[in-house]
C-alpha positions, -999 to 999 in steps of 0.1 A, spaced: 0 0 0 14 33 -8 15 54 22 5 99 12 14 128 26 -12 158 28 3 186 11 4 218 31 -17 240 7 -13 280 6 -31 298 24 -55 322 -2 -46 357 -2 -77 381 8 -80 393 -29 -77 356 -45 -100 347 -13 -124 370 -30 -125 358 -63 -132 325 -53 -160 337 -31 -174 349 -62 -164 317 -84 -187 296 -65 -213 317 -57 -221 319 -95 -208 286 -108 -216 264 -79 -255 271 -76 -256 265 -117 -237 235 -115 -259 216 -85 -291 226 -107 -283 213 -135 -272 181 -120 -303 180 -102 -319 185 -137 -292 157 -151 -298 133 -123 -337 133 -126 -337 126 -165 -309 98 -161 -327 77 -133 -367 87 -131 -369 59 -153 -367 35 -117 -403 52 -115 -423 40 -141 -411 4 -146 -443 -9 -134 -459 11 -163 -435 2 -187 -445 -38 -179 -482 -25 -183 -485 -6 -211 -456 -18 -232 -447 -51 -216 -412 -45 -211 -408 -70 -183 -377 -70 -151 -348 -85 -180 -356 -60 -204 -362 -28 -179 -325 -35 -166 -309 -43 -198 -323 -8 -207 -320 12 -178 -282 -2 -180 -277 8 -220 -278 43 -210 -243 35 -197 -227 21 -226 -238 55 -247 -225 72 -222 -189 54 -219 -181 51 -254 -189 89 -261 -178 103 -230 -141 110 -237 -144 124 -268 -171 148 -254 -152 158 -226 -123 167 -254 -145 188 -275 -150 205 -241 -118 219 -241 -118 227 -281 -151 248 -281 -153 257 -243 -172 248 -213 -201 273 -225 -207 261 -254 -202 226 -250 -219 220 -216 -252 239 -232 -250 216 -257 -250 188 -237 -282 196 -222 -298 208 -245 -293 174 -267 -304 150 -233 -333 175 -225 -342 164 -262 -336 123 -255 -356 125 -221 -382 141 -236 -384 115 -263 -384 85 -237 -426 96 -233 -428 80 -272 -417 44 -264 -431 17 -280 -419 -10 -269 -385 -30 -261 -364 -19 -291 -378 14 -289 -369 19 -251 -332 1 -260 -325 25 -286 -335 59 -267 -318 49 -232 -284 46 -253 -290 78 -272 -298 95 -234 -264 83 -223 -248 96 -255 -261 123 -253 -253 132 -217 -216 124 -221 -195 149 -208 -210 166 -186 -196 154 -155 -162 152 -160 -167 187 -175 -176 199 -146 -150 185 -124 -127 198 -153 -139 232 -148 -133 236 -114 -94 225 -119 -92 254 -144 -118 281 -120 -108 269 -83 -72 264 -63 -66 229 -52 -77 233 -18 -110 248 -20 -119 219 -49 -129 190 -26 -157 216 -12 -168 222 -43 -173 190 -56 -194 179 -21 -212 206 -30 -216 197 -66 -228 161 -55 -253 170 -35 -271 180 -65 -276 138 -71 -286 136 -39 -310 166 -35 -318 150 -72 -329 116 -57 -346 139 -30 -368 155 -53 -372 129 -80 -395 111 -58 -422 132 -52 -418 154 -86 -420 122 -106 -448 104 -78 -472 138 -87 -462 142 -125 -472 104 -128 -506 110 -120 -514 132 -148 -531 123 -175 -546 141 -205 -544 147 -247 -544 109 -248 -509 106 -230 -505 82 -197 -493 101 -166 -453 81 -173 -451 99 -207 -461 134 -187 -437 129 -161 -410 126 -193 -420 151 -212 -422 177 -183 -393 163 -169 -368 162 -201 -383 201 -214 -370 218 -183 -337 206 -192 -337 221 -225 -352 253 -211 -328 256 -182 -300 257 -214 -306 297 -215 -301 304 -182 -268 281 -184 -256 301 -219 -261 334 -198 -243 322 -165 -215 301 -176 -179 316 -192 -149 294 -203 -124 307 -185 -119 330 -159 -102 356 -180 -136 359 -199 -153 365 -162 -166 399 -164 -181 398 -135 -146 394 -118 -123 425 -112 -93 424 -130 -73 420 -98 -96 390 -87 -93 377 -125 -51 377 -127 -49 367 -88 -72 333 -101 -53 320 -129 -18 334 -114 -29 305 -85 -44 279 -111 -8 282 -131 11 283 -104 -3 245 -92 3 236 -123 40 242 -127 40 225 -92 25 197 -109 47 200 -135 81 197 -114 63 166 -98 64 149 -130 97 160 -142 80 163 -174 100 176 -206 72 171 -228 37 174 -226 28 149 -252 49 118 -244 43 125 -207 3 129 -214 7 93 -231 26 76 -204 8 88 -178 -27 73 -196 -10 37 -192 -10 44 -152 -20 15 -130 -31 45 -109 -55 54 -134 -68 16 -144 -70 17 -100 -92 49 -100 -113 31 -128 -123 1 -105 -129 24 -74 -159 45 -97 -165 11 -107 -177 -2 -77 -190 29 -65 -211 34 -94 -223 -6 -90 -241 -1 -55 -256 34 -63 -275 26 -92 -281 -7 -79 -296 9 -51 -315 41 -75 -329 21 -100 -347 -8 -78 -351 9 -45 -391 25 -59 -396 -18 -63 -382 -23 -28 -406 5 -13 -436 -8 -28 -428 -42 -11 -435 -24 21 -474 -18 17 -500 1 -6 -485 32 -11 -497 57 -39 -471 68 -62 -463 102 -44 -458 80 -13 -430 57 -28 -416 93 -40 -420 103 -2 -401 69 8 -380 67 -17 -363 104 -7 -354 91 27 -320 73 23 -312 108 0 -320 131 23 -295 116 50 -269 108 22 -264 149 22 -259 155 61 -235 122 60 -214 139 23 -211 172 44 -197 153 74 -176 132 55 -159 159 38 -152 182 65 -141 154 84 -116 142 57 -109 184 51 -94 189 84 -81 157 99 -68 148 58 -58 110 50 -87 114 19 -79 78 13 -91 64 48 -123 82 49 -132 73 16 -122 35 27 -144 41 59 -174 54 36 -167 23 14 -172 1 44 -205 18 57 -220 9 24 -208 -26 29 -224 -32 58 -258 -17 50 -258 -35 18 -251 -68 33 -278 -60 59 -303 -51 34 -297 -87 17 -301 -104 50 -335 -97 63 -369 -108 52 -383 -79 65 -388 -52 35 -388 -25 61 -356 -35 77 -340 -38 44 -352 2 34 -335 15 69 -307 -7 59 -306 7 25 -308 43 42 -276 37 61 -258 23 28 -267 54 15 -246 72 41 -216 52 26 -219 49 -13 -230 85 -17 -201 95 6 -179 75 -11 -186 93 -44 -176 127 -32 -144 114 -15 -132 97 -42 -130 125 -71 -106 148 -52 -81 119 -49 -72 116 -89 -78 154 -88 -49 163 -70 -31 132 -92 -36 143 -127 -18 170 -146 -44 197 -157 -26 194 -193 -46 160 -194 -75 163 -170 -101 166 -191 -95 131 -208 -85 114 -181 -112 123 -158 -142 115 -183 -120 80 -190 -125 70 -152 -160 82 -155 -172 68 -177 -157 36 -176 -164 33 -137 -199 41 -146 -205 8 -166 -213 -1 -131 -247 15 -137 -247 -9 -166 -239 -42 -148 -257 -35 -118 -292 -29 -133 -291 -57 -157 -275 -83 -131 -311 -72 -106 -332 -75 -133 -320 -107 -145 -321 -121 -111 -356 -110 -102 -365 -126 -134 -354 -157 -126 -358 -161 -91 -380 -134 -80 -354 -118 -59 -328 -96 -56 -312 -107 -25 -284 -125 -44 -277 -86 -59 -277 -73 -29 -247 -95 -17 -232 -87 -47 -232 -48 -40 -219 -50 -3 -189 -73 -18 -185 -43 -43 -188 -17 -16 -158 -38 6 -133 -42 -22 -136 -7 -28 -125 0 5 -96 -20 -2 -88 -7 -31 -91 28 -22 -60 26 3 -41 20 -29 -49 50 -49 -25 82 -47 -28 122 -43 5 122 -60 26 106 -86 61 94 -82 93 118 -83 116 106 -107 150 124 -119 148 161 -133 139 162 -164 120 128 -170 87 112 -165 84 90 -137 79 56 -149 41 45 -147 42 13 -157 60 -15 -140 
């Protein structure tokens, strides 16, 4: 196991302290909506599965396999998104993005059957590729390395204030009915349209780079990227570097990087696991309306927030980012495994809920590890490879439940399978670096053994 060091980090000047006062007043608040936005259109679609076997037929097999394609879209176009990115600029390109999954989500209310559903969940994922690696991207090129971690706890409570609201948003919009549509295609078509009306607010907001901030003083706007490129030449005598474009290539064949991959891997496993069949866990429970398996099912995501916030001050002033993230890892372990244990389905949701403390936690731990790893020169890539690659966990996971339920009318066996995720990640985690080995001056450290 390699053993870290917390970097001292500099203390922020009053007048850079400023600027990044501003930075996240207007960027983080933007950035937490549209996630919210993002997160709803990604995973409402645990909501209507009953509705889907109903009306269309599409029975557990098929609902996973599709809930799960979204996934593959997303991996196979999400590095080449997050490249175009940094060709046209965050403005452009993170407008795009959600303007084009707005469109998809909206077209989910138009299913027709199995093929149908297949075809749009893998052009949702396509179509939402980028955007979070983008938006960690953007606060390595907008925020110093020590207010980053914040941001991004911040920044992730938008999935859980997501999951939060989802329920009983999507419980209310799926009783609506009218103009010959089913309250499921409503909830979709509301649902996906206020993503591609939130685009203007995000065109208006959102600049590429800080030197385009006019809302910044010219002070606050040369004290921001003075700091950004003065961690970067830091990172750049770390890595002994004498060229950007061998270095960028060597550092890609990283076992730290293939580490971080299965770390998001298994993170990404137990909370979709979790999002997209906890609405059929609920209804286990009793008759509940579909505005009271919303109610229910914003429980565990409600808690998930006070336990990120704890988590990351926690890890923010006693440091060792690697142990808390390993402790996080171990929570969800445990409530996983406890979920799978019981015969009672009310048991299992309170078990869930304490999971829920761990996975979620987990996520915002993790990111500010390869973070502080990766040279900003190749960020952008390398970030949306170990996103989108750890997220085929929302692939696998879905499609392993519904199989199972099929089969055997159960997902307990999944269940097991997701606290043995959530443990090995804790493992693995104690592996992963903040920093990448000092070589001689003048040459890349050698990353591949």
């Amino acid at each position: 196991m390699q053993k870290t060091h917390a970097t001292p980090e500099r203390a922020l000047n009053p007048l850079l302290a400023q600027a990044v006062s501003k930075v996240k007043w207007r960027i983080l608040p933007l950035f937490v909506i549209m996630f919210i936005a993002n997160y709803i259109d990604r995973v409402n679609i645990g909501f209507v599965r009953p509705h889907l076997e109903a009306d269309l037929g599409i029975g557990p097999a098929a609902f996973g396999f599709g809930a799960g394609l979204f996934f593959i879209g997303y991996a196979l176009f999400e590095v080449p998104s997050n490249l175009m990115l940094q060709r046209f600029g965050a403005k452009a390109w993170l407008t795009r993005i959600m303007f084009t999954w707005g469109l998809a989500a909206t077209a989910m209310a138009f299913v027709q059957g199995e093929n149908s559903f297949y075809a749009l969940r893998f052009l949702l994922g396509v179509a939402e590729a980028g955007f979070f690696p983008g938006v960690v991207y953007y606060f390595t090129r907008w925020l110093p390395r020590a207010e980053r971690g914040r941001a991004m706890a911040i920044f992730l409570s938008g999935s859980a204030a997501a999951s939060i609201l989802s329920g009983p948003i999507t419980g209310g919009l799926l009783q609506l009915s009218g103009m010959g549509l089913h309250g499921w295609q409503w909830m979709f078509i509301i649902e996906g349209m206020f993503s591609v009306l939130l685009c203007g607010v995000v065109w208006f907001l959102l600049d590429s780079d800080p030197r385009d901030a006019k809302w910044l003083t010219h002070a606050e706007r040369d004290a921001l990227t003075d700091e950004i490129a003065a961690e970067q030449k830091e990172r750049e005598a770390e890595l002994g570097t004498s060229g950007a474009k061998g270095g960028s290539m060597r550092l890609l064949r990283d076992p730290q990087i293939v580490l971080f991959c299965l770390i998001y891997f298994m993170i990404s496993l137990t909370i979709y696991g979790a999002t997209f069949w906890l609405p059929t866990m609920i209804k286990k429970m009793g008759q509940f309306s579909e505005f009271q398996v919303g109610l229910f099912n914003s429980v565990p995501w409600i808690i998930s927030i006070v336990a990120m916030y704890i988590f990351a001050a926690l890890a923010q002033r006693y440091k060792h980012q690697q142990a808390w993230a390993a402790s996080a890892f171990v929570v969800a372990g445990v409530g996983m495994f406890a979920s799978a244990s019981t015969g009672n389905p009310v048991y299992g949701f309170v078990s869930v809920c304490f999971a829920a403390i761990g996975f979620k936690a987990a996520s915002s731990l993790f990111w500010p590890i390869p973070q502080s790893y990766l040279d900003a020169r190749i960020a952008a890539g390398v970030i949306a490879l170990i996103n989108s690659l750890g997220n085929l966990g929302g692939f696998v996971a879905p499609t392993a439940f519904g199989m199972l339920e099929q089969r055997t009318g159960s997902i307990q066996g999944g269940l097991y399978g997701l606290a043995s995720a959530s443990l090995l990640g804790a493992l693995l985690v104690l592996f992963a670096r903040t920093r990448p080995k000092k070589d001689k001056p003048g040459t890349l450290a050698p990353v591949a053994s």
